[in-house]
C-alpha positions as CSV (number, residue, x, y, z in Angstrom):
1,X,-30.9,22.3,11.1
2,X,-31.5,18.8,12.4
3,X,-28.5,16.7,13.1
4,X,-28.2,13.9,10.6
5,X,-28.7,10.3,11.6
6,X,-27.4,7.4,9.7
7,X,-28.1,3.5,9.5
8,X,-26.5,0.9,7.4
9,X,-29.3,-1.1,7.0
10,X,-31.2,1.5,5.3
11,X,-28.4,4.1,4.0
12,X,-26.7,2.4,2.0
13,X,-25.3,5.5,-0.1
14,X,-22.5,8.5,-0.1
15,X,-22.9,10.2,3.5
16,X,-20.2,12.8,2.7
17,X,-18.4,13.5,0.2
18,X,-15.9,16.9,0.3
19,X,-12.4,17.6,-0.8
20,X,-10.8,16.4,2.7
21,X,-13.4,13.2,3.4
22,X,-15.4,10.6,1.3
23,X,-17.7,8.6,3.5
24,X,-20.4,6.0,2.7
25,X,-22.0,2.9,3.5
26,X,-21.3,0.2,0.7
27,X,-23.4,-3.1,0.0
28,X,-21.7,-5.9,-1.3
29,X,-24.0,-9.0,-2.9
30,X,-23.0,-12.8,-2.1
31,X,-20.1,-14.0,-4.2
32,X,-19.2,-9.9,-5.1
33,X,-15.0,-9.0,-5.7
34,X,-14.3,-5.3,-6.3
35,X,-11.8,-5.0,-8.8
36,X,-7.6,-4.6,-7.8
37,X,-7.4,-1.1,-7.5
38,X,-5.5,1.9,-5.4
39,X,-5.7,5.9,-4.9
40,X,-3.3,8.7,-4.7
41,X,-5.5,11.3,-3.1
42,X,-5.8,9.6,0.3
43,X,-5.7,6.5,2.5
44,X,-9.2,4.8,3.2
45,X,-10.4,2.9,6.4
46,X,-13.3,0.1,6.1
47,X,-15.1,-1.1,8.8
48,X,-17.0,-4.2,9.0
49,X,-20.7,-3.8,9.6
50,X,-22.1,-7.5,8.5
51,X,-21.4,-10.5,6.8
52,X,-17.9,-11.6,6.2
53,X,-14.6,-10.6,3.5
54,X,-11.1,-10.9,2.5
55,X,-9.4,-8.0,2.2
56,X,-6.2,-8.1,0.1
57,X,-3.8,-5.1,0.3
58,X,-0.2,-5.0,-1.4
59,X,-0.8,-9.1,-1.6
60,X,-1.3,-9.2,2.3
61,X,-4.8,-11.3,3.1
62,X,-6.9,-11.0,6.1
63,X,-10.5,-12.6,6.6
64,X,-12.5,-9.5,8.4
65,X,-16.2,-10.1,9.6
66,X,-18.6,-7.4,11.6
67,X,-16.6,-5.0,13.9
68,X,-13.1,-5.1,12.5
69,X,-11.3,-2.9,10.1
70,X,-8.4,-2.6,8.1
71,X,-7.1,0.3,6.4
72,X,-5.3,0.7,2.6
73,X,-3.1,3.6,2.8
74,X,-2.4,5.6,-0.4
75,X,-1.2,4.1,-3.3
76,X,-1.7,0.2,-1.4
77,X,-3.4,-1.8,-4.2
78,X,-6.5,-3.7,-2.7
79,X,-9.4,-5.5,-3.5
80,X,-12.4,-7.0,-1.6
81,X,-14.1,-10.4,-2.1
82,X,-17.4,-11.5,0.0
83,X,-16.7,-14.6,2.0
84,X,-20.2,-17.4,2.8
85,X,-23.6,-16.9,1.9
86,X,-24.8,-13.2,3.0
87,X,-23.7,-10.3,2.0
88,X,-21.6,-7.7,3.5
89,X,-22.1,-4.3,4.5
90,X,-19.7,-1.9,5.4
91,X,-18.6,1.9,6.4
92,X,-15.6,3.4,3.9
93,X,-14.1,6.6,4.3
């Protein structure tokens, strides 16, 4: 079996999905918010791949663009909104 190679600019999908780990690369189009929203089974990181956001978590805002993170913890309500005029990619887990 082949090791698996992955690249944002073309897999933008699930990577892995099991009981301990959800990971995936997730488009967002120009003017996109994801809804409020939070999760009991686990905390979640999000990286930055391109474009720019603002990240709101428990009613904390930050302004992230390609290479930074942040990271909701369990039960942390957040939301993401895309920021200028290209849209942002990034790696959730």
């Amino acid at each position: 079996m082949a090791l698996p190679v992955y690249d944002f600019r073309t897999d933008v999908r699930n990577i892995l999905v099991t009981p301990e780990i959800r990971s995936r690369f997730l488009k967002f189009e120009v003017g996109a918010v994801a809804q409020r929203h939070s999760h009991d089974l686990g905390h979640q990181i999000f990286l930055i791949l391109s474009g720019r956001c603002e990240f709101e978590i428990d009613g904390e805002k930050a302004e992230l663009g390609p290479g930074q993170l942040c990271i909701a913890l369990a039960n942390q309500h957040h939301q993401v909104r895309v920021l200028g005029d290209e849209p942002m990619t990034m790696y959730l887990s």
